[in-house]
C-alpha positions in Angstrom: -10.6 4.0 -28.2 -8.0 2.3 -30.1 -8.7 -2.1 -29.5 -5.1 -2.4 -28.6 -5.6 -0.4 -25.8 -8.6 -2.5 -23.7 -6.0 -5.3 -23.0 -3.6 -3.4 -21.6 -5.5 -1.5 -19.2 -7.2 -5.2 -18.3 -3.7 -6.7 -17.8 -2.7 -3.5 -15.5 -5.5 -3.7 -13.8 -5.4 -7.9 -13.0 -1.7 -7.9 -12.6 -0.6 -9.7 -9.2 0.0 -7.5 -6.5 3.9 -7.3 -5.6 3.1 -6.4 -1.8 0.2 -7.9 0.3 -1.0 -7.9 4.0 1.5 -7.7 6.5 3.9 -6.6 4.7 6.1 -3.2 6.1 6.3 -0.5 3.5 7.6 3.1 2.9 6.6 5.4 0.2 9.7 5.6 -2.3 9.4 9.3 -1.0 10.3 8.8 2.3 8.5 8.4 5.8 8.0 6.3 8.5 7.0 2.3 8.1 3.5 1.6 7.4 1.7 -2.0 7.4 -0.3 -2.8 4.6 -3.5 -4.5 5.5 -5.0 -5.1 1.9 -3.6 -5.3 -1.0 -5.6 -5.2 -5.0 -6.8 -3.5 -7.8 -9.7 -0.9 -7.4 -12.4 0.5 -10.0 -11.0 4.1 -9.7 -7.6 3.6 -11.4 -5.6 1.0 -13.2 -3.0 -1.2 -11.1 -2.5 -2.6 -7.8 -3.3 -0.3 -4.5 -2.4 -1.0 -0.8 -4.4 0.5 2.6 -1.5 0.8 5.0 -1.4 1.7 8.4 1.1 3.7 10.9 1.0 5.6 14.0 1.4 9.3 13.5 4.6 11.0 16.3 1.1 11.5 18.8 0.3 7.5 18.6 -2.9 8.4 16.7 -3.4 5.2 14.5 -3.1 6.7 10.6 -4.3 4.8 7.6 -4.3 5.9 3.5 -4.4 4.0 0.4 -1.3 4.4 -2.1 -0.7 3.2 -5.8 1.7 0.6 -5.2 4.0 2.0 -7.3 5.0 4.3 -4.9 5.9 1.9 -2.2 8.5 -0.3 -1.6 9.5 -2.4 0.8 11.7 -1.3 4.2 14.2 -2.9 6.7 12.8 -1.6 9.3 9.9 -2.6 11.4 6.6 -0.8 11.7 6.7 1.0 15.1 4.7 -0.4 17.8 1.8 1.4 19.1 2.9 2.8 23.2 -0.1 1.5 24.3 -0.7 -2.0 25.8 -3.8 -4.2 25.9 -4.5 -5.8 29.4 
């Protein structure tokens, strides 16, 4: 490995996130609004990663972890789950 190379995968790897918590996302893609819930690097690969939630057509709560470059942000609002809490 080239010495060049060890900063560059440390600076990809620290670089500030560009979403966070809370924020509504789609993947670039396509697909319905998701909510990220955490946002930051991970060991596995180099750059930022997001958990996001959504509810699938059947309500069923759905979560996955993306590369944050394929997100971005949408205008429209994550849907609400049909179910209400008492």
């Amino acid at each position: 490995m080239s010495g060049g190379l060890l900063p560059v995968r440390l600076a990809k790897r620290l670089a500030k996130p560009a979403y966070r918590a809370g924020d509504v996302l789609k993947l670039r893609s396509g697909g319905r609004p998701m909510t990220a819930t955490w946002s930051g690097p991970v060991l596995f690969a180099p750059g930022n990663w997001l958990i996001c939630q959504w509810f699938s057509d059947a309500g069923e709560l759905q979560q996955e972890m993306f590369a944050e470059e394929t997100l971005e942000r949408t205008d429209r609002a994550a849907p609400q789950s049909s179910t209400r809490e008492q």
